[in-house]
DRENLUM-625195 format. One record per residue (C-alpha): residue in one letter; residue number from 1; x, y, z. Coordinates in steps of 0.5 Angstrom, whole numbers, padded with zeros to 4 digits. Each point is the difference from the previous one (the first is absolute). Last residue first. Layout:
<pts>
r,k,px,py,pz
A,NUM,X,Y,Z
...
</pts>
This chain:
<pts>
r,k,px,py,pz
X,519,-0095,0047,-0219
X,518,0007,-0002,-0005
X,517,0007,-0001,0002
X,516,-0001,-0008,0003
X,515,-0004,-0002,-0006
X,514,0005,0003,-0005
X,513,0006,-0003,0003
X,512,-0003,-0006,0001
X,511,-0003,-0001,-0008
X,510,0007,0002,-0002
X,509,0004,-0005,0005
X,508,-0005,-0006,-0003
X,507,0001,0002,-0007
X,506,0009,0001,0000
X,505,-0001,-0007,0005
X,504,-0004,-0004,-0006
X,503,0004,0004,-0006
X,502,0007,-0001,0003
X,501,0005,0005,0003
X,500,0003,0006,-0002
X,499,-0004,0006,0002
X,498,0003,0000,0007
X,497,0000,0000,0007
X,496,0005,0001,0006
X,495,0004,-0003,0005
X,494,0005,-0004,-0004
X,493,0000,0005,-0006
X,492,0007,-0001,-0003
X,491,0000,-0008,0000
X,490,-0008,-0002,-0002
X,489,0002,0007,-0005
X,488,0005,-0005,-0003
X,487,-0004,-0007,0000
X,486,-0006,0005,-0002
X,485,0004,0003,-0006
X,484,0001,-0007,-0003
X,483,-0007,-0003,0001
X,482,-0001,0008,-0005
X,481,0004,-0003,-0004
X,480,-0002,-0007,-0001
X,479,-0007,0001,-0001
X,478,-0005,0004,0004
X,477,-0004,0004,-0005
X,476,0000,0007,0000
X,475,-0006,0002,-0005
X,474,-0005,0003,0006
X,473,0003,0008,0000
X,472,-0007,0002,0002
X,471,-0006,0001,0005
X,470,-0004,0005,0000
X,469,-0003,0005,0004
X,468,-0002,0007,0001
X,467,-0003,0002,0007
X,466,-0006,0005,0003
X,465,0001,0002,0008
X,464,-0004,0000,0004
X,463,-0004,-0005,0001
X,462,0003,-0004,-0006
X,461,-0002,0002,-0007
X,460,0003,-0006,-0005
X,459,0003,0003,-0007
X,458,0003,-0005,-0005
X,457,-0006,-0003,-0004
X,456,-0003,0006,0002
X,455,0005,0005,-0006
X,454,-0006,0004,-0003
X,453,-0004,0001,0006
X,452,-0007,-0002,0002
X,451,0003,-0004,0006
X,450,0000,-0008,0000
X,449,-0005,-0004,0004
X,448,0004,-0005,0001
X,447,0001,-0008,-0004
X,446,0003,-0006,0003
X,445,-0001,-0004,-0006
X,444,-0005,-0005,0003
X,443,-0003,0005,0004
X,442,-0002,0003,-0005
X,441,-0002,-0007,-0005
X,440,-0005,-0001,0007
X,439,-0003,0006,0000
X,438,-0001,0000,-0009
X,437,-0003,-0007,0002
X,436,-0005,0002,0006
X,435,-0003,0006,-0005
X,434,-0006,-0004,-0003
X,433,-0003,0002,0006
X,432,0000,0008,-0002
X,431,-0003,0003,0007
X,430,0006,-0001,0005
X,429,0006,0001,-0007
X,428,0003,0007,0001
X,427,0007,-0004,0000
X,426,0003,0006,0000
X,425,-0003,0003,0006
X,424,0001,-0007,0004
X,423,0008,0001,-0001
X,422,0001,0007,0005
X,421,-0001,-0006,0006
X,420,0008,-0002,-0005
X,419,0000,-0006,-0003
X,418,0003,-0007,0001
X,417,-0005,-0003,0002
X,416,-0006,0004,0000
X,415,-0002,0004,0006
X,414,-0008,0002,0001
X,413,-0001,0008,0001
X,412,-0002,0001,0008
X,411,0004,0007,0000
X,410,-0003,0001,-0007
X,409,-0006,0001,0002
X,408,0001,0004,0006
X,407,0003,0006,-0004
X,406,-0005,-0002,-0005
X,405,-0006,0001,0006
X,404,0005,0006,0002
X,403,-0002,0004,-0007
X,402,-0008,-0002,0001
X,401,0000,0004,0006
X,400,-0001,-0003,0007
X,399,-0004,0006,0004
X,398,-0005,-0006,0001
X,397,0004,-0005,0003
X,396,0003,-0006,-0003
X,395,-0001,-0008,0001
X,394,0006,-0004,-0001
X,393,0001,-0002,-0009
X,392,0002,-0007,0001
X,391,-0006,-0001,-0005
X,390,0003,0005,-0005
X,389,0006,-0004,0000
X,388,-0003,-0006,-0002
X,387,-0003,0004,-0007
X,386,0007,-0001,-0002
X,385,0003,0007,-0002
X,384,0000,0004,-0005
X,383,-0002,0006,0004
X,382,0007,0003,0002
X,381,0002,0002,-0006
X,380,-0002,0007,0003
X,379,-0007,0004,0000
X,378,0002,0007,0002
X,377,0003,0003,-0007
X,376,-0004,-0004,-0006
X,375,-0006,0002,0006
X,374,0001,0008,0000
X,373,-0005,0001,0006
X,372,-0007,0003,-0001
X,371,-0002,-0003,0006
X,370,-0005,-0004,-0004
X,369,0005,-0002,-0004
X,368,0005,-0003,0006
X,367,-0006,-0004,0003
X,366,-0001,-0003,-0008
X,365,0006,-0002,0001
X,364,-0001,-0004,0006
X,363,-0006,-0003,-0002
X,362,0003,-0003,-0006
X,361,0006,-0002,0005
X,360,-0005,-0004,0004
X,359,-0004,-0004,-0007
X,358,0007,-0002,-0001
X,357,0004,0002,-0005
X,356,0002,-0004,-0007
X,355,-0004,0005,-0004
X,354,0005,0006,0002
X,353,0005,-0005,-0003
X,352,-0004,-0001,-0007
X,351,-0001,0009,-0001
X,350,0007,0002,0001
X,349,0001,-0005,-0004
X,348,0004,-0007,-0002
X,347,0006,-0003,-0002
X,346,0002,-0006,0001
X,345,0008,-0001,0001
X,344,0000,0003,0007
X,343,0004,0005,0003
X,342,-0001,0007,-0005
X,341,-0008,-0002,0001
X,340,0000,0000,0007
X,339,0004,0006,0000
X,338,-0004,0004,-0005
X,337,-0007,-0003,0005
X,336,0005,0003,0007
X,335,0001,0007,-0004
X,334,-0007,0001,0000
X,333,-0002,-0003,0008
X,332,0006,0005,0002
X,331,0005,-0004,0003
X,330,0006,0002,-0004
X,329,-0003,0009,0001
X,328,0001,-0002,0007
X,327,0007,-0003,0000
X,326,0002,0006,-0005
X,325,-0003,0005,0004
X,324,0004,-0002,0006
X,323,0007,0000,-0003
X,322,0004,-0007,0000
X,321,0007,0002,0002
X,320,0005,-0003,-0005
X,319,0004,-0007,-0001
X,318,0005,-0004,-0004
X,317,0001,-0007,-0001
X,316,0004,-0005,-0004
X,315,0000,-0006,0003
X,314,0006,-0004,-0003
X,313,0002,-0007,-0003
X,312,0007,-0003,0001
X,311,-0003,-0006,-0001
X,310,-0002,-0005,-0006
X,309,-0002,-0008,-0001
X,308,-0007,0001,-0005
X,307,-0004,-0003,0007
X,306,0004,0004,0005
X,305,-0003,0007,-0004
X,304,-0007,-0003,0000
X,303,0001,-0002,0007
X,302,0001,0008,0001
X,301,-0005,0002,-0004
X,300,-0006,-0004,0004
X,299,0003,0001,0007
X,298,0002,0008,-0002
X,297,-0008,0000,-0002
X,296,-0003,-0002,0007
X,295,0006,0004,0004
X,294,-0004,0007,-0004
X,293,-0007,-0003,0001
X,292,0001,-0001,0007
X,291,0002,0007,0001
X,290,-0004,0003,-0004
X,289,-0004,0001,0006
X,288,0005,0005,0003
X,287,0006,0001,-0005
X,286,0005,0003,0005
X,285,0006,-0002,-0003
X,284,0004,0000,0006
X,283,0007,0004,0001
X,282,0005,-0003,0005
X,281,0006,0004,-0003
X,280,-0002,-0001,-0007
X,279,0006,0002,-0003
X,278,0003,-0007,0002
X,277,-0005,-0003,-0005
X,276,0003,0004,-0006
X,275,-0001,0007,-0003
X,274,-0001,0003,-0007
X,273,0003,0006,0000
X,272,-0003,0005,-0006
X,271,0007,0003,-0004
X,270,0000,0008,-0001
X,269,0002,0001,0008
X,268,-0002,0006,0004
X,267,-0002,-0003,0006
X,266,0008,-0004,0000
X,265,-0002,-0007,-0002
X,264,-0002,-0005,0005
X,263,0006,-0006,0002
X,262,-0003,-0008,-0002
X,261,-0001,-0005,0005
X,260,-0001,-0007,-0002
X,259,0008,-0002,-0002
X,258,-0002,-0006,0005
X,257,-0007,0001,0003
X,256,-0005,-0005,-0003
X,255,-0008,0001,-0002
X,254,0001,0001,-0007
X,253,-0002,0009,0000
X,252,0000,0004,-0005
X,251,-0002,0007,0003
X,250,-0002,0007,-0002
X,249,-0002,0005,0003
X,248,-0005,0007,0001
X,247,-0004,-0002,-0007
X,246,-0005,0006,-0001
X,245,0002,0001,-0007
X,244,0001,-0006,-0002
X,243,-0006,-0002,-0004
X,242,0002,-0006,-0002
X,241,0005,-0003,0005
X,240,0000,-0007,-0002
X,239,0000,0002,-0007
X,238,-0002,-0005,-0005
X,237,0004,-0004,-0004
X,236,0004,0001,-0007
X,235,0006,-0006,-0001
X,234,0006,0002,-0003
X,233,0005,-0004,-0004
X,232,0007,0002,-0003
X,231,0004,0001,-0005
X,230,0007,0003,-0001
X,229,0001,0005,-0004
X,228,0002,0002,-0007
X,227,-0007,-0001,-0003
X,226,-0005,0000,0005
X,225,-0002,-0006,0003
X,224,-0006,0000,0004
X,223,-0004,-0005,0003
X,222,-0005,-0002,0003
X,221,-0006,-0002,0006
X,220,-0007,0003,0002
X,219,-0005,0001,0006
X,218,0004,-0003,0006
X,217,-0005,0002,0006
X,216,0004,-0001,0005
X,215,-0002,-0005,0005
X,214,-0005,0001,0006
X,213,-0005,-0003,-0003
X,212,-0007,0003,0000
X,211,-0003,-0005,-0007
X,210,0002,-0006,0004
X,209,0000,-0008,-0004
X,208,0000,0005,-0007
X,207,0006,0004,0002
X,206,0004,-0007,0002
X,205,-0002,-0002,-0007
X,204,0003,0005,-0003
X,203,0007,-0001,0004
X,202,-0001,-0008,-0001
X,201,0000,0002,-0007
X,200,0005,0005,0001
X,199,0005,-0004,0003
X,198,0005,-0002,-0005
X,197,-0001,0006,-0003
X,196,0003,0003,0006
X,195,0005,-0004,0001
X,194,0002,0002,-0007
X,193,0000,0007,0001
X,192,0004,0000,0007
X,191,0005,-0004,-0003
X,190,0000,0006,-0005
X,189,0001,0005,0005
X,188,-0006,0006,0000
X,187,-0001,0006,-0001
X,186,-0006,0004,0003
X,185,-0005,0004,-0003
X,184,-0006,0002,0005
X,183,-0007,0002,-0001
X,182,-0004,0005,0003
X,181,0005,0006,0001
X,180,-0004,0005,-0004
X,179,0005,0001,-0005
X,178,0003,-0007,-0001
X,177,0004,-0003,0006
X,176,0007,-0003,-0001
X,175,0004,-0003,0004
X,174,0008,-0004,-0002
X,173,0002,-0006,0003
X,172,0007,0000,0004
X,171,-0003,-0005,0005
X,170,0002,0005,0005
X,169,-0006,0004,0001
X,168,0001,0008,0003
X,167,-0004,0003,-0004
X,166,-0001,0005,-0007
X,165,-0006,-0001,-0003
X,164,0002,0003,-0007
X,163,-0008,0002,-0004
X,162,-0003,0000,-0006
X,161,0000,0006,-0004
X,160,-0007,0003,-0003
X,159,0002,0004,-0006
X,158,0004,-0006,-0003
X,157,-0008,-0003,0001
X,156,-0003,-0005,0004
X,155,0000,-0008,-0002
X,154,0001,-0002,0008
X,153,-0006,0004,0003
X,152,-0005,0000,-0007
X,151,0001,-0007,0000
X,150,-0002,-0003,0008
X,149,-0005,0006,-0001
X,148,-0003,-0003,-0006
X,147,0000,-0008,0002
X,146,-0004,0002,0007
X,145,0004,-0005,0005
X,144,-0006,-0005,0003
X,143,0006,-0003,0003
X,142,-0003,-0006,-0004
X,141,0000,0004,-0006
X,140,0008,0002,0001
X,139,0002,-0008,0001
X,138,-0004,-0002,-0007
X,137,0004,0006,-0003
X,136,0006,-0004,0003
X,135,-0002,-0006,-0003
X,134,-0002,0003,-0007
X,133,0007,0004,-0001
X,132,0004,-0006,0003
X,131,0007,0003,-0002
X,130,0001,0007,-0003
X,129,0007,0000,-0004
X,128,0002,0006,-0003
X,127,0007,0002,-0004
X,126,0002,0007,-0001
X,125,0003,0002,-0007
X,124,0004,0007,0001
X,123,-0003,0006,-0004
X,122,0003,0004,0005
X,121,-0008,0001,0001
X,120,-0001,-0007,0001
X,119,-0002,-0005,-0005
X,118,-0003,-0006,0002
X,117,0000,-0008,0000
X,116,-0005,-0005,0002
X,115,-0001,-0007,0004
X,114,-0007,-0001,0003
X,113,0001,-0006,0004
X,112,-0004,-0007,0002
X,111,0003,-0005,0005
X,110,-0006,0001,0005
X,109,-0006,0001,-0006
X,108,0003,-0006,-0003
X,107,-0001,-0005,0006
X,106,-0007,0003,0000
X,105,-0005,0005,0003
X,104,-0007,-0001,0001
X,103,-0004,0007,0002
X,102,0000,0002,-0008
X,101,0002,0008,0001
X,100,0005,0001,-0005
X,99,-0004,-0005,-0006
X,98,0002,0003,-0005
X,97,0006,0006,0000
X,96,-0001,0007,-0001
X,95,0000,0002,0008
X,94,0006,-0004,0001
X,93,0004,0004,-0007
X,92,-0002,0006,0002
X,91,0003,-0001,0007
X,90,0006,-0002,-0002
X,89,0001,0005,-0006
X,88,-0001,0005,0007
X,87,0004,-0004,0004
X,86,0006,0000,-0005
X,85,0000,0008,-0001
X,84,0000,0001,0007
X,83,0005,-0005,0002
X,82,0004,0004,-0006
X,81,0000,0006,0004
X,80,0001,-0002,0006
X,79,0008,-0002,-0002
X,78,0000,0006,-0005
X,77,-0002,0004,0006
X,76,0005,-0004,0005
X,75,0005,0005,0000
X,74,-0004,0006,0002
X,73,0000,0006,-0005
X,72,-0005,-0002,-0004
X,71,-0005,0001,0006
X,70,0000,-0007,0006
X,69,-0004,0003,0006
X,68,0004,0000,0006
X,67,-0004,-0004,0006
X,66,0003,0000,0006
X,65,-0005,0006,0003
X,64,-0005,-0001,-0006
X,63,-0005,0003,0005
X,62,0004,0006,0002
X,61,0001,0003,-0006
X,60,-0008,-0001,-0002
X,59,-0001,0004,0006
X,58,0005,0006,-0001
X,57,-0003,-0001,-0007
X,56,-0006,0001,0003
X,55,0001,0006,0005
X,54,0004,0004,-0006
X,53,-0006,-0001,-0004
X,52,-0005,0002,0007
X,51,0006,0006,0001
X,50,0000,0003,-0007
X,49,-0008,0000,-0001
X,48,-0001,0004,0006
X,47,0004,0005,-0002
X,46,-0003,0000,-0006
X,45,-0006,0002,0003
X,44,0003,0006,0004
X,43,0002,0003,-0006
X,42,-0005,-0001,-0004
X,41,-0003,0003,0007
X,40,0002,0006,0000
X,39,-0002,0005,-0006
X,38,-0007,-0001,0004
X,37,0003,0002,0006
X,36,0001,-0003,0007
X,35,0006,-0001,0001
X,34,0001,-0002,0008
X,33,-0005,-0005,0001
X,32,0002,-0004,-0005
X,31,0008,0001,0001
X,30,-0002,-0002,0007
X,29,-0003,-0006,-0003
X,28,0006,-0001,-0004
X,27,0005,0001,0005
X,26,-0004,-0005,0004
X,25,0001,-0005,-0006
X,24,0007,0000,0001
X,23,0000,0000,0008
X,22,-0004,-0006,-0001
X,21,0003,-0003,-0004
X,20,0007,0000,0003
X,19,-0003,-0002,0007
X,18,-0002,-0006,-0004
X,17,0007,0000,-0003
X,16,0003,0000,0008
X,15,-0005,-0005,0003
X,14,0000,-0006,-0006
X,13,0008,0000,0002
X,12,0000,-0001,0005
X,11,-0006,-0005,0000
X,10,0003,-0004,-0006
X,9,-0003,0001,-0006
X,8,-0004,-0005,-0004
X,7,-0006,0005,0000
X,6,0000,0008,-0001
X,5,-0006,0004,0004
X,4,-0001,0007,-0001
X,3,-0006,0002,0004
X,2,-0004,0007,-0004
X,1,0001,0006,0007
</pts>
């Protein structure tokens, strides 16, 4: 009998619709067995095509649970339509502009907008601000963000919908997803927009200093007024939770307790819970060996959070299983080139890195062909290390077969600072002595081996399981306001923890937090 297997399903009620698959499914092969004619087997056929449609769409239904897709009858339409239409002038205009990628950016370029006006199709005038086009086009190159699928994604279609993320945020902020769900718009206050643009030179600087941040990735900023409705500003950034299908939960977490626990929604709930640091309940964020790099890169985000004077920030964090095959397929020796070259700026080949192996990895490759083996599958990244590590290497017995002398290989992988043992295989650095500067400039700039993955930025493969992390919500700053609500929640909450306090105590608590819930 054909497995069925949906994902993103509690375990109940996984149980009770694969049961239903398959029961389905074996009527249809005993209706195979059953009808044999000729005259049949149309019939048959389209069976088939029945259920595996009916299944699709089951699944697709299930994928966008909290997620409505924004048709001519949704109230926010003409609102998303609008943004479409203004994204779409937007982007025209960046990729036309002179100078778009110069790497040096101005005063001007910070303070810069594009202001124009449209029509909608109530022949309604809308007015579009886009700000900064050329910093945050810099900002999307720096991420190494393909400019034609970052467009091709926000400036869709009417047939292609965007989609309603409904959740349990009490910020008032509304969020959208674009069809593919890869990049979020959400609405953003005025004062938060002016801080904002306040910061952004420190913002794009902080990108530079380290490429692997954990801070959201904030790819445009605007505005739109639509005539007879009140303005607003929007910002467009990259998902955290991309691809989410397979996501189990959701956290947002501050590191304190008071108002930190959040009641999950019925199973069958239209609206995705994000749980808070209550919910928990001992969980460990069981990162492995990129654990250090993990504390290594709050510290650097953190201090850059306390240096622009904000709190209240949060780690966003989602998780699901890692299945076996994808951990094999990721240290595949071919898929660890591809993500050498996605996790540095220099670019190289296949051909440049397998150079870059000692005169001992060579020989083991060669062993893996004549064996007849599937080299590009056997051979992980694990042979770009430092020519030291093969003179560690202990004596092996003769049935020793050259996979295990990987295997080993890795286990006496030389450590960089501030990397994970995996690190080595990015710098495939021992044979091209040049190198030693690009090494250091890693290290420098606390750069992993990220995953061949459209949205690694935000993924870390723990031991067993594989996370979606960002940090967010950093434009609260600590003014008299927020010194006020700490004076009431010092008198309400005695005992206990919370979010409003100054931005050096706020970072110290968070990296605790995080550091103390993590292995």
């Amino acid at each position: 009998m054909k497995p069925f297997t949906l994902l993103n399903c509690t375990t109940g009620l996984q149980q009770n619709i694969t049961f239903l698959c398959q029961y389905c499914y074996s009527l249809i092969l005993k209706d195979d067995e059953v009808q044999k004619t000729e005259s049949e087997r149309p019939r048959r056929k389209e069976l088939k095509g029945r259920f595996s449609k009916a299944m699709a769409q089951f699944r697709r239904k299930w994928s966008r649970r909290g997620i409505v897709e924004i048709t001519k009858n949704h109230p926010r339409y003409l609102f998303t339509n609008c943004i479409r239409m203004g994204l779409k002038k937007s982007y025209e205009s960046v990729t036309s502009g002179q100078g778009i990628t110069q790497v040096d950016l101005t005063d001007e370029d910070f303070e810069y907008f594009d202001k124009f006006d449209q029509v909608d199709e109530n022949k309604k005038k809308v007015e579009f601000h886009n700000y900064a086009p050329k910093v945050f086009h810099k900002l999307r190159n720096i991420l190494n963000l393909n400019e034609d699928d970052y467009k091709d994604s926000l400036v869709t279609t009417k047939n292609v919908p965007y989609l309603e993320f409904l959740s349990n945020s009490k910020s008032g902020m509304s969020f959208f997803l674009c069809n593919n769900k890869m990049f979020m718009i959400k609405t953003e206050k005025p004062q938060d927009v002016i801080f904002f643009r306040r910061i952004l030179k420190q913002y794009i600087e902080h990108f530079e200093k380290y490429p692997h941040t954990l801070m959201v990735k904030i790819l445009g900023l605007h505005y739109i007024k639509i005539e007879g409705h009140k303005g607003k500003y929007f910002t467009v950034m990259q998902s955290v939770f991309y691809p989410d299908e397979r996501i189990l939960e959701r956290y947002d977490l501050k590191g304190c307790e008071a108002s930190r626990y959040t009641e999950p929604e019925p199973e069958n709930s239209e609206i995705i819970t994000v749980l808070k640091d209550k919910n928990l309940k001992g969980y460990q964020i069981d990162l492995g060996e990129q654990r250090q790099w993990f504390l290594d890169q709050v510290q650097y985000d953190t201090e850059f959070l306390e240096q622009i004077g904000v709190m209240d920030y949060s780690l966003l964090l989602g998780y699901h299983p890692i299945h076996f095959t994808e951990r094999q397929q990721e240290n595949q020796f071919a898929h660890v080139v591809v993500r050498v070259q996605k996790s540095v700026p220099l670019k190289r080949s296949e051909a440049t890195i397998a150079k870059m192996l000692c005169d001992k990895c060579k020989e083991m490759r060669k062993d893996e062909k004549n064996k007849g083996r599937e080299t590009s599958d056997e051979i992980t990244g694990n042979e770009l290390k430092d020519e030291t590590t093969h003179d560690q290497t202990p004596t092996e017995s003769p049935k020793t077969t050259a996979g295990n002398k990987f295997k080993q290989a890795s286990k006496d992988a030389v450590m960089l600072p501030n990397m994970v043992p995996t690190t080595p295989e990015i710098a495939r650095l021992h044979e091209n002595r040049e190198s030693t500067v690009e090494l250091d400039q890693l290290k420098q700039k606390n750069m992993r081996l990220l995953l061949e993955k459209t949205n690694a930025l935000n993924i870390i493969d723990g031991k067993n399981d594989r996370y979606f992390m960002g940090i967010i919500d950093f434009f609260t700053e600590y003014k008299a306001k927020k010194k006020a609500e700490h004076i009431y929640k010092s008198i309400r909450y005695p005992t206990s923890s919370f979010s409003t306090v100054s931005p050096s105590k706020y970072a110290r608590r968070f990296r605790k937090f995080m550091e103390d819930n993590s292995k």
